[in-house]
C-alpha positions in Angstrom: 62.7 -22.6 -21.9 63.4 -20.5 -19.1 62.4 -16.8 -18.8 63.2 -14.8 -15.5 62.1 -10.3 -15.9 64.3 -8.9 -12.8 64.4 -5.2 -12.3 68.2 -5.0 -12.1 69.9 -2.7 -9.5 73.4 -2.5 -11.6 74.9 -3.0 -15.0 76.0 -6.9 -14.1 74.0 -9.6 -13.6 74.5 -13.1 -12.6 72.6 -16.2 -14.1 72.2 -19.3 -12.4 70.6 -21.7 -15.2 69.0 -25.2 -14.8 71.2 -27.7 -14.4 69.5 -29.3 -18.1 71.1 -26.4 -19.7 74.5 -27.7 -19.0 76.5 -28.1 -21.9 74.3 -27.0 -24.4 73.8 -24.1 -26.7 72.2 -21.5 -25.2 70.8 -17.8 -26.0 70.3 -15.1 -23.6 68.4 -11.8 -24.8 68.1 -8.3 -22.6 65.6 -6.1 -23.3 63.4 -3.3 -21.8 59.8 -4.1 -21.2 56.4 -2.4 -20.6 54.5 -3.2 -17.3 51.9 -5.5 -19.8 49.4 -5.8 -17.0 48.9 -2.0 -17.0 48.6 -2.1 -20.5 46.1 -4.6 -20.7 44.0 -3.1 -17.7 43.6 -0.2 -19.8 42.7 -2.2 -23.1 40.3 -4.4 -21.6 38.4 -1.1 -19.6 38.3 0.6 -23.3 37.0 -2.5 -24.8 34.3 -3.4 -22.0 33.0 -0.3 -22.5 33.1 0.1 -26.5 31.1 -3.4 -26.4 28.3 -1.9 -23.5 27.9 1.6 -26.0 27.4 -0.7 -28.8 24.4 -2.9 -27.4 23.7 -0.9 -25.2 19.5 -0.5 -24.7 16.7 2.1 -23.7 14.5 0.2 -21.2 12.4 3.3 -21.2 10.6 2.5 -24.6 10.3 -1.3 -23.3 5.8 -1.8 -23.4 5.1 -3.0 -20.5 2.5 -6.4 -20.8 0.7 -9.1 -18.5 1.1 -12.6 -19.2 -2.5 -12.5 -19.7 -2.1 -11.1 -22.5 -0.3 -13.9 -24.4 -3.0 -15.7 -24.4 -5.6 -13.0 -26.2 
């Protein structure tokens, strides 16, 4: 498989393939796509901080104790 995402700078475009793809059947696809790192920045900032509002915990009901006082 070979997969190459060009920004292209006119309507033509020329393909140089491997030379294994020589006389063989071969499909080529064009299609628009999202920057995905941008889009998975943004998920994975949402996510991190569902997951910290979920578990997240009040240390200011947390008792204070000695190890002393284990062994009572």
């Amino acid at each position: 498989m070979y997969r190459q995402i060009i920004i292209p700078d006119s309507k033509s475009y020329l393909l140089n393939l491997p030379a294994n793809f020589i006389g063989r059947q071969v499909e080529i696809i064009a299609f628009p796509v999202e920057d995905k790192k941008k889009a998975d920045d943004k998920y994975s900032v949402e996510k991190a901080l569902k997951f910290f509002k979920k578990y997240a915990i009040d240390f200011g009901r947390v008792v204070k104790w000695k190890r002393e006082d284990l062994y009572e």
